[in-house]
C-alpha positions, -999 to 999 in steps of 0.1 A, spaced: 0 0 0 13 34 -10 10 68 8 -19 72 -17 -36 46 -7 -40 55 35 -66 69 46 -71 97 77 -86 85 109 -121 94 114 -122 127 131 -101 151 109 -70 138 120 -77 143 156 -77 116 181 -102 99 193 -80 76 218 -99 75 259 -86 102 282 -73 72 297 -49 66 267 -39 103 263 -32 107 300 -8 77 299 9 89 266 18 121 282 25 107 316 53 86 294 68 113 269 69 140 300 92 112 318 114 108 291 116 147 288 123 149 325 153 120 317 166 136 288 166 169 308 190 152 338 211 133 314 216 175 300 222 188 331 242 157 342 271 169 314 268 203 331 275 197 367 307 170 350 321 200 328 317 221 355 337 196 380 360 191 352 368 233 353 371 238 388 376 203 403 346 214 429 338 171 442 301 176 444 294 181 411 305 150 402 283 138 423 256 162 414 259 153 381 266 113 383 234 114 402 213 134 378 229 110 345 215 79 369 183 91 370 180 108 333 187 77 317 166 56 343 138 77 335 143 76 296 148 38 292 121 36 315 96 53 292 111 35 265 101 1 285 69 16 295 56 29 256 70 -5 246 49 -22 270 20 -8 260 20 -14 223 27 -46 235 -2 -48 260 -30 -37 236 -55 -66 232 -73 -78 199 -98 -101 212 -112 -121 184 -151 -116 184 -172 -144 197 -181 -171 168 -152 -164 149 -139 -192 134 -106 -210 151 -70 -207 143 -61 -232 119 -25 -249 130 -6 -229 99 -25 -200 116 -3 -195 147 27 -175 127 3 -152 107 -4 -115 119 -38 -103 131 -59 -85 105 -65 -58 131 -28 -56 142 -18 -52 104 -44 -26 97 -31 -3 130 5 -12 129 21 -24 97 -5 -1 72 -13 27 98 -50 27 79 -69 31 113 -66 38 149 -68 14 177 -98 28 189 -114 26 157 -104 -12 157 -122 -14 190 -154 0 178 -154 -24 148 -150 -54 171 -177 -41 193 -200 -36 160 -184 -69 150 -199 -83 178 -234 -66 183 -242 -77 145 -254 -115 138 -228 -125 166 -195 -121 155 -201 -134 120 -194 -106 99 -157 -111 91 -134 -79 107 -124 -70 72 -161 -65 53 -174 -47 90 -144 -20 87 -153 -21 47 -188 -12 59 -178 13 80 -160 33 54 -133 30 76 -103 11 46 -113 3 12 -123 -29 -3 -85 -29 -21 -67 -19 13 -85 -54 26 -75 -76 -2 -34 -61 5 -39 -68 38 -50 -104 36 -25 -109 12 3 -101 34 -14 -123 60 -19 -153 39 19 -148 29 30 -145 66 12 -177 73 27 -199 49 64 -191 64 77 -208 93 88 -201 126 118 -183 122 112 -158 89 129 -186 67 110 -191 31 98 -227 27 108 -245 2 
């Protein structure tokens, strides 16, 4: 899929993530600014010892390089995490993995992360839609077709890629 081919989120371009999201976003970037802030300062207080061989700013500054770089590998961790964390239920009804199945991506997954078509939120609503209509039998891709929310063209790439990514084994190797 080119750059053509994506599509804006619903909303003009504005989020629609929960407060809840938004809230733990900025709690994460304003703790790597704090660490990126002390490891700064931390090469202050060192030139500074360096210049006039005055001890506690070594100390000053070994402290505040500690905790900069705690803090920014910990928001690293932490927004890591998360992405990580986010759950794709399958709706209810939907058929079962097949064995070859296991190494394939999620359709939903692809569509937020790979292709960056739609949000996470708006993946959410689809399952819940998913789920409220004829229970959990629409497939994902014709319910977010419906919902005008990727085109019938961005599906069919899509569950290309997935079809490929299932034929390969464990391991990224091509079969032969």
């Amino acid at each position: 899929m080119g750059p053509t081919d994506r599509k804006e989120p619903a909303g003009g371009g504005q989020s629609s993530r929960p407060e809840s999201d938004r809230t733990a976003t900025a709690i994460i970037t304003a703790q790597m600014a704090v660490g990126v802030v002390l490891a700064v300062s931390a090469g202050v207080f060192m030139g500074h010892a360096l210049r006039t061989g005055y001890t506690p700013s070594w100390w000053i500054g070994g402290i505040c390089l500690f905790i900069g770089v705690v803090l920014v590998v910990g928001g690293l961790v932490s927004a890591r995490a998360r992405a990580r964390s986010i759950h794709l239920p399958s709706a209810p009804g939907a058929r079962p993995k097949q064995a070859d199945d296991s190494t394939a991506p999620r359709l939903g997954a692809l569509l937020v992360y790979k292709y960056r078509l739609i949000t996470e939120e708006q993946l959410e609503r689809a399952l819940e839609e998913q789920r409220r209509q004829k229970g959990g039998r629409v497939p994902l891709g014709e319910m977010l077709v419906s919902m005008k929310l990727i085109t019938k063209s961005q599906l069919r790439e899509a569950l290309e890629y997935q079809r490929t990514q299932s034929r390969r084994p464990r391991g990224g190797a091509r079969p032969s």
